[in-house]
C-alpha positions in Angstrom: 154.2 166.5 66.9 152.5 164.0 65.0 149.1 163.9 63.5 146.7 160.9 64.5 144.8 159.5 62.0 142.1 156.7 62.4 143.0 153.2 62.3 142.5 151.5 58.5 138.7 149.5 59.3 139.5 145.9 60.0 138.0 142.7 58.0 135.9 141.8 61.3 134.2 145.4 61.2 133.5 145.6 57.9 131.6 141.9 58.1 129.8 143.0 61.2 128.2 145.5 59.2 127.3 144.0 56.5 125.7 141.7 58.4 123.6 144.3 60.2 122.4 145.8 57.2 121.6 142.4 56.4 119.2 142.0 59.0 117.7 145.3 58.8 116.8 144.7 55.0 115.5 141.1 55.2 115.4 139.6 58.7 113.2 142.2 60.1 110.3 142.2 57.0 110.8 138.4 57.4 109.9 137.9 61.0 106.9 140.5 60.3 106.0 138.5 57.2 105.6 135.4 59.8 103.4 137.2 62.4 101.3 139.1 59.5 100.7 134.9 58.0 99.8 133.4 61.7 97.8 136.3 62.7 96.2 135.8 59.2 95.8 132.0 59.4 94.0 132.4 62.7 91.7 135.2 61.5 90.5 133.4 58.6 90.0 130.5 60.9 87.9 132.6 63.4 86.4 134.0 60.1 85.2 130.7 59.0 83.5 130.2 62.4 82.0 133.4 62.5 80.1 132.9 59.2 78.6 129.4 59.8 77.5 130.7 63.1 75.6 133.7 61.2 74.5 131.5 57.8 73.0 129.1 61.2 71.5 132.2 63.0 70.3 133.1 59.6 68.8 129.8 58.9 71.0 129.6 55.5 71.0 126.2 54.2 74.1 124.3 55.5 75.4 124.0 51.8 75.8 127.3 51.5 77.2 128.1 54.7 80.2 125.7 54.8 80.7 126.9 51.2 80.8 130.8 52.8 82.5 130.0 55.3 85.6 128.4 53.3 85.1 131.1 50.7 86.0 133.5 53.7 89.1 132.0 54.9 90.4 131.4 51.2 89.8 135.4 50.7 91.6 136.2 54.0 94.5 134.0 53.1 95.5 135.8 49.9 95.0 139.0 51.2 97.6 137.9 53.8 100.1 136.8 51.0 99.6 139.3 48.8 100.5 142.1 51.5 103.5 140.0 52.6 104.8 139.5 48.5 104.4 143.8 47.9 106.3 143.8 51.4 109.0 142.2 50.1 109.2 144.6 46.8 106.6 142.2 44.3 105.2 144.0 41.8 101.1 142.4 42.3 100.2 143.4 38.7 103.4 141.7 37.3 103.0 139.1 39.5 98.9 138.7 38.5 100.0 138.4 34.7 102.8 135.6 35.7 100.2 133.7 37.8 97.8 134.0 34.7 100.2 132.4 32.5 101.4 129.7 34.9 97.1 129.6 35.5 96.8 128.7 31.3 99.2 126.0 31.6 97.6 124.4 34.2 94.2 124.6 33.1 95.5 122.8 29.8 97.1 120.0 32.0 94.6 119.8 34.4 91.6 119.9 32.2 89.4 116.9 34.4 90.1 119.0 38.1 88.4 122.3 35.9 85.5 120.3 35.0 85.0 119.4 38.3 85.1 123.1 40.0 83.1 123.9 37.1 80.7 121.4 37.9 80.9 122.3 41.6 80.2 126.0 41.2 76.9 124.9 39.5 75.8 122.5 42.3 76.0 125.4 44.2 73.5 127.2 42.1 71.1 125.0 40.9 71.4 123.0 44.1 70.1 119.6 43.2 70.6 118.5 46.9 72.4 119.5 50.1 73.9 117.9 52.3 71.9 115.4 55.0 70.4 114.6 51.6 70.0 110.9 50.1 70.7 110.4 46.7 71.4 108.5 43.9 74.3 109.9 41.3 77.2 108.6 39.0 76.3 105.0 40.3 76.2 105.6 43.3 73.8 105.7 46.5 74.2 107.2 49.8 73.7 110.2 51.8 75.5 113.3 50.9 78.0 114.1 53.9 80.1 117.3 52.1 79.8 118.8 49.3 83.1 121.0 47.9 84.1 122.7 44.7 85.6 119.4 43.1 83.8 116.6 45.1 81.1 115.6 46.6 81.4 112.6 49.9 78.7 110.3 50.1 78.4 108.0 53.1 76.6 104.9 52.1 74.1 102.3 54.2 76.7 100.3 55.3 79.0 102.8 56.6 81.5 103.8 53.1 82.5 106.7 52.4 82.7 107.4 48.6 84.4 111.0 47.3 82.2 111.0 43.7 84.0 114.0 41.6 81.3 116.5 40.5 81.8 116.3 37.1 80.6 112.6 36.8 77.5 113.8 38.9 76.5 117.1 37.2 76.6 115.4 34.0 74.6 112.4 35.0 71.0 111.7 36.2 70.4 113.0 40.1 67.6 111.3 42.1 67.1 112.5 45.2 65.1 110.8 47.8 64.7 113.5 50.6 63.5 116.3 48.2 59.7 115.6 49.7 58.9 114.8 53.6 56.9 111.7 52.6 58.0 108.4 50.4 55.5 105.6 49.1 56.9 102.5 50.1 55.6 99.5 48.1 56.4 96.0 47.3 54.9 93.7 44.4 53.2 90.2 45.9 52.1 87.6 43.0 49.3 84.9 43.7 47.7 82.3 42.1 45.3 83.1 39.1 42.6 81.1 41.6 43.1 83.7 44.2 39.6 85.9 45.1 40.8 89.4 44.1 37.9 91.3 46.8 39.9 88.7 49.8 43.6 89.2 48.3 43.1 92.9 48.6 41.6 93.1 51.8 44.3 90.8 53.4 47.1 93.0 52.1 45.6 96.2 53.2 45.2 95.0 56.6 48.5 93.3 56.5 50.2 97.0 55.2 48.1 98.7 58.2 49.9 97.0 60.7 53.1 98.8 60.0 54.3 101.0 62.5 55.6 104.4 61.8 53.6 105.1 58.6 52.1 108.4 57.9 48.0 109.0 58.1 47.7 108.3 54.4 45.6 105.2 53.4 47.5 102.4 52.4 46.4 100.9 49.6 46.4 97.1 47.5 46.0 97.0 43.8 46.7 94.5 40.9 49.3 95.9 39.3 49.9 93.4 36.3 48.7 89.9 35.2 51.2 87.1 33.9 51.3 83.2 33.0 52.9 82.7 36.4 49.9 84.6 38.5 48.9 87.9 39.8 50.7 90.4 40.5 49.7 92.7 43.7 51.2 96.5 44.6 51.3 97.2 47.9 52.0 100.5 49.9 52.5 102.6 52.4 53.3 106.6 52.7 55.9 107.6 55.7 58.9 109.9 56.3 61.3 109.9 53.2 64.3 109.4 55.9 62.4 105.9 56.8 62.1 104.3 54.0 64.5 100.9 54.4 63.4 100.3 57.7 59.3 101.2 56.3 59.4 98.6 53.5 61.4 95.9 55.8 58.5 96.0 58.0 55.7 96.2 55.1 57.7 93.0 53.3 57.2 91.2 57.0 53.7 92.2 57.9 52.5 91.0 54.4 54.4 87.6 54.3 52.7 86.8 57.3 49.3 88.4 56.9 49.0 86.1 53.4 50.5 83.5 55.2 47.8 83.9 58.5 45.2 84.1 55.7 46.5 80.6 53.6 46.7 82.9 50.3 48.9 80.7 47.7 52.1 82.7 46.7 52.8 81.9 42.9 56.4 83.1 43.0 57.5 86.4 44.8 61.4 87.5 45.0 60.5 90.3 47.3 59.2 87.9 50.1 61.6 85.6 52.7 61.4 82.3 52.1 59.9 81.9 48.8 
């Protein structure tokens, strides 16, 4: 009687294994790595939402809500990674040290994109303007569309759209023109020498009341300087600050045609059509 004893394992068997163990160690943390980044990328997405709906609820200036809200999603999104590196047997604290050290050698090569977070992080502070804002910064004038960590987008009058890196702004002069609800509006008329002052300012006045959409403050007519040429007359008006172009268009037409209505003698004026 002979004993039986188990067949030798074949090359086929063997592989099969290997390849299950295979999948077990990698392919199933993998795929769960996938669904714990999606369900991540949504949540921060719904995160983001949630926020500027709160900051909107909360009446939090739309500056700082947008920055919130992408301050959210940002936070949710390395949370995510960071769970899916330890998953995969990352040491976080070595890993933190290596990122600090690739970090240093960055920053030295991309000194200019610092400066401009830098300078980002303290629009967010001191707030110089928000967005829906019009200003004029780094040579440049428009209204202020977005306003992130390294740029800030400004959409100008004639429809441009102009990314102005915040460095060049937080370091230069900032004039904003919507920090205050009203504007004075003024243009500069010059008139001959033989012009009666009392007529000349009573013809501008009425000629500055005539424009529509100013506010209930007095306009007023004074001289504002005397040259060789002639007189030189201010003009203005007070109205909303987010009227102004169309408010001095109007004032430049009502007083070219109330001096014209009133035979007044223009010694030279740039400001007025057709001089």
């Amino acid at each position: 009687m002979t004993d039986a004893s188990p067949a030798p394992p074949t090359a086929d068997s063997a592989a099969t294994r290997e390849a299950l163990v295979l999948i077990q160690q990698y392919a199933t943390p993998l795929i769960t790595s996938c669904i714990i980044l999606i369900i991540a990328y949504f949540l921060s997405t719904w995160s983001r939402r949630i926020v500027l709906r709160a900051c909107e609820r909360s009446e939090i200036d739309t500056t700082l809500a947008r920055f919130f809200a992408k301050l959210t999603r940002w936070l949710i999104l390395i949370i995510a990674v960071t769970f899916v590196l330890n998953r995969f047997g990352f040491e976080t604290a070595s890993f933190s040290v290596l990122l600090g050290a690739v970090g240093l050698a960055v920053s030295l090569a991309f000194q200019g994109t610092l400066s401009n977070f830098a300078a980002g992080v303290m629009l967010m502070v001191f707030r110089p303007y928000k967005i829906g804002d019009t200003i004029q910064a780094a040579g440049q004038f428009g209204t202020v569309d977005e306003i992130d960590l390294f740029s800030t987008t400004i959409d100008t009058t004639d429809n441009r759209r102009i990314f102005v890196p915040n460095s060049m702004i937080f370091g230069a002069v900032i004039t904003n023109n919507s920090s205050h609800p009203l504007r004075r509006v003024e243009v500069q008329v010059v008139l001959e020498h033989g012009v009666d002052s009392d007529t000349a300012q009573k013809v501008l006045v009425r000629a500055a009341q005539q424009v529509q959409g100013r506010s209930t403050e007095s306009p007023d007519a004074f001289i504002h300087d005397i040259t060789a040429l002639g007189v030189v007359w201010l003009v203005y008006v007070w109205g909303p600050s987010s009227d102004v172009v169309r408010l001095r268009r109007d004032l430049l037409q009502e007083v070219h045609q109330g001096v014209r209505s009133a035979n007044l003698p223009f010694a030279v004026s740039n400001n007025l059509p057709g001089n």
